[in-house]
Backbone as CSV, one residue per row, in Angstrom:
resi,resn,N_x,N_y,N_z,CA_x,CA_y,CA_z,C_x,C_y,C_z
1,UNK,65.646,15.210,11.957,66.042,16.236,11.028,65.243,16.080,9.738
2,UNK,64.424,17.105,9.376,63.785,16.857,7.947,64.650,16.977,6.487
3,UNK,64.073,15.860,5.790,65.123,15.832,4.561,64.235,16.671,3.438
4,UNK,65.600,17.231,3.271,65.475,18.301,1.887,65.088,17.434,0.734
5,UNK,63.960,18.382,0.209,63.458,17.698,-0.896,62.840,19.328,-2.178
6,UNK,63.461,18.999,-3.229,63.428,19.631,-4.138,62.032,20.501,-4.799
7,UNK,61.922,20.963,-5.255,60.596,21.973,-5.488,59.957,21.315,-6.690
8,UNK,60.369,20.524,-7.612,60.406,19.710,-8.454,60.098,18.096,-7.862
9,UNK,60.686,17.828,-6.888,60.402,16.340,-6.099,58.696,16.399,-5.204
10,UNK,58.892,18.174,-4.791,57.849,18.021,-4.295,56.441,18.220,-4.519
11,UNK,56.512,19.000,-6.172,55.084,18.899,-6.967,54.938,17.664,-7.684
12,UNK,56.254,16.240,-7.599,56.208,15.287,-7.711,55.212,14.448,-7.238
13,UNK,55.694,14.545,-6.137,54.843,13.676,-5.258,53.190,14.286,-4.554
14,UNK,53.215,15.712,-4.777,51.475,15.959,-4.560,51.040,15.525,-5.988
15,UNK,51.458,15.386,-6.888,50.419,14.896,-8.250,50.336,13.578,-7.785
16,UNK,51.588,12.654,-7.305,51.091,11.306,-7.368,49.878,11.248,-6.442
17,UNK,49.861,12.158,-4.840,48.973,11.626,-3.967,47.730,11.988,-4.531
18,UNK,47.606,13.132,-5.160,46.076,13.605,-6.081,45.604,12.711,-7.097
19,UNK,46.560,11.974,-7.683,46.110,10.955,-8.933,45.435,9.920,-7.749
20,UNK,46.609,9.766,-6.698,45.918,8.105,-5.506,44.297,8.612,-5.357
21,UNK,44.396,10.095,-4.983,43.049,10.102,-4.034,41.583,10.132,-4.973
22,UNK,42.215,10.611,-6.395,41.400,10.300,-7.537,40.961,9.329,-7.523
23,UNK,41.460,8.276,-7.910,41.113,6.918,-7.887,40.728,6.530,-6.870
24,UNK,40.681,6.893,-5.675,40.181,6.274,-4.720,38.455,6.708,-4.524
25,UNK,38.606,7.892,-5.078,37.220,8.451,-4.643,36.536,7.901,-6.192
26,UNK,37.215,7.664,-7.117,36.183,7.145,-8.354,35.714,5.738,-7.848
27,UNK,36.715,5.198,-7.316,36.334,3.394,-6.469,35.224,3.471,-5.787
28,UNK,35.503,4.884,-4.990,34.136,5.007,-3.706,33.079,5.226,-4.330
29,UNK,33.184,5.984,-5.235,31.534,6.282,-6.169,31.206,5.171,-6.756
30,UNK,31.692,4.542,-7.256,31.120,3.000,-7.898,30.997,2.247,-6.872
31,UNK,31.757,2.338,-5.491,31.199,0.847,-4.692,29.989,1.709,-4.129
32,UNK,29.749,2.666,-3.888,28.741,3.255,-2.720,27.299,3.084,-3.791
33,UNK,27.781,3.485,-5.179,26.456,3.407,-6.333,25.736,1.681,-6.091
34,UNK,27.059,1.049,-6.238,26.654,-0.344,-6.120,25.761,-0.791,-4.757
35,UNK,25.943,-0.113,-3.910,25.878,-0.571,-2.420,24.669,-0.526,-2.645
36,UNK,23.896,1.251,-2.941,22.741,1.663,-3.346,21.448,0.892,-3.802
37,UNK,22.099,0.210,-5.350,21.627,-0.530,-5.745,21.537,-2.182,-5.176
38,UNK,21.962,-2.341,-4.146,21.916,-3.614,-3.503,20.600,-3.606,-2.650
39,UNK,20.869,-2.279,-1.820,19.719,-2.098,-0.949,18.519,-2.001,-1.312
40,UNK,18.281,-1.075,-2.662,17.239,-1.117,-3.548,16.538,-2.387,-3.529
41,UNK,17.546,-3.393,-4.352,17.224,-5.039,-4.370,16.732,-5.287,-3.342
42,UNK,17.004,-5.202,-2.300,16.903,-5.884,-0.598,15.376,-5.489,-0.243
43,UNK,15.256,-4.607,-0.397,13.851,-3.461,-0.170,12.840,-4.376,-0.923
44,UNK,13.305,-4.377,-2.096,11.844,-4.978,-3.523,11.788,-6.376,-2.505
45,UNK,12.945,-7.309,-2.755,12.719,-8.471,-1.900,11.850,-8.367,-0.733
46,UNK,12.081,-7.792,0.093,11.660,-7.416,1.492,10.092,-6.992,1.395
47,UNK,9.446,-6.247,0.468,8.647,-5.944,0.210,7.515,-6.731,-0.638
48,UNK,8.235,-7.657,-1.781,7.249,-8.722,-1.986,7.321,-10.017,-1.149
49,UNK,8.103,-9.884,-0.428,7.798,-11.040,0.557,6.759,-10.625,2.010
50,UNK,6.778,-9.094,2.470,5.724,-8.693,3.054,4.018,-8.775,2.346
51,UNK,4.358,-8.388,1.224,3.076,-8.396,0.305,2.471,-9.981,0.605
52,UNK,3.408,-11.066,0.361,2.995,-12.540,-0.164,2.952,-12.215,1.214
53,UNK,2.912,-12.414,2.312,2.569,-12.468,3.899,1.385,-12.058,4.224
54,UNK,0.844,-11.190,3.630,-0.278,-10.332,3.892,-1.636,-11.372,3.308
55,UNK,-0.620,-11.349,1.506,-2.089,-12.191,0.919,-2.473,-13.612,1.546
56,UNK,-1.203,-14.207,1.984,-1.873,-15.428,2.378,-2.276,-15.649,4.512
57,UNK,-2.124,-14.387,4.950,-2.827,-14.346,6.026,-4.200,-14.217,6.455
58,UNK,-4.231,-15.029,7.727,-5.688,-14.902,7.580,-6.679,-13.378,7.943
59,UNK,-5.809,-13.099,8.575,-6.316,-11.381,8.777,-6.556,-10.415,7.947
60,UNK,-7.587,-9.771,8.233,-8.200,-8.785,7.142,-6.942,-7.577,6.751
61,UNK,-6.797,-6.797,6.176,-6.403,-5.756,5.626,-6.167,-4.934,6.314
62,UNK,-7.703,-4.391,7.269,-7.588,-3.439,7.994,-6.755,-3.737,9.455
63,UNK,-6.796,-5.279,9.854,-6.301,-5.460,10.971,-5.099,-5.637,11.368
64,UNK,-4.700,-6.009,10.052,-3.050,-5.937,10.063,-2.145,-4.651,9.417
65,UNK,-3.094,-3.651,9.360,-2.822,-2.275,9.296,-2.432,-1.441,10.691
66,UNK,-3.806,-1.696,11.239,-3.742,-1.068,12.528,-2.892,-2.188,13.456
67,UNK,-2.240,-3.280,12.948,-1.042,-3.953,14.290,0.104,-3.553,13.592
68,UNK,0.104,-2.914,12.553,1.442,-2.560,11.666,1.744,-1.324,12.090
69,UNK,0.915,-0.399,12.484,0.596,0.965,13.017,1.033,1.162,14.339
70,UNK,0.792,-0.051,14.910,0.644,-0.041,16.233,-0.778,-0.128,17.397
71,UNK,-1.486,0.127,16.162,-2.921,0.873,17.367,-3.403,-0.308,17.994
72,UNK,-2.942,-1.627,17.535,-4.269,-3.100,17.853,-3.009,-4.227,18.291
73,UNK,-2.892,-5.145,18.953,-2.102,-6.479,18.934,-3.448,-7.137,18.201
74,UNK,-2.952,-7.978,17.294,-3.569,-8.609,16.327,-3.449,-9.915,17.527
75,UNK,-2.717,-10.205,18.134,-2.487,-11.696,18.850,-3.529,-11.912,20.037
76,UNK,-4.068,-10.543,20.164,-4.359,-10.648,21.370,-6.232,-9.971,21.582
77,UNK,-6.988,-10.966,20.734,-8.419,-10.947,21.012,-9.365,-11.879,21.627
């Protein structure tokens, strides 16, 4: 049996769930911004550690282009 609830009880309680979902979605925008910026980080890392890989390999430029590409196995001359 559904319980009676007042017209007054019940714009009660949609403000509270609209204030919850407020806050929930301001939480989500700051953790997802944050997330963003993590990956960012992860990338730069990821990327000067490819760089330092490159400079101190012994392979030329071009050859570890075209095995990065796909077109050559560098392992296999």
């Amino acid at each position: 049996m559904a319980r009676n609830i007042s017209k007054e009880g019940l714009e009660q309680k949609i403000e509270k769930v609209e204030k919850a979902i407020s806050r929930n979605r301001e939480q989500y925008d700051k953790l997802t911004a944050e997330l963003e910026e993590l990956h960012q980080k992860q990338k730069m890392i990821q990327s000067e550690e490819l760089l330092k890989a490159i400079a101190e390999s012994p392979r030329s430029y071009e050859e570890i282009l075209l095995f990065i590409e796909g077109k050559r196995d560098v392992g296999k001359e």
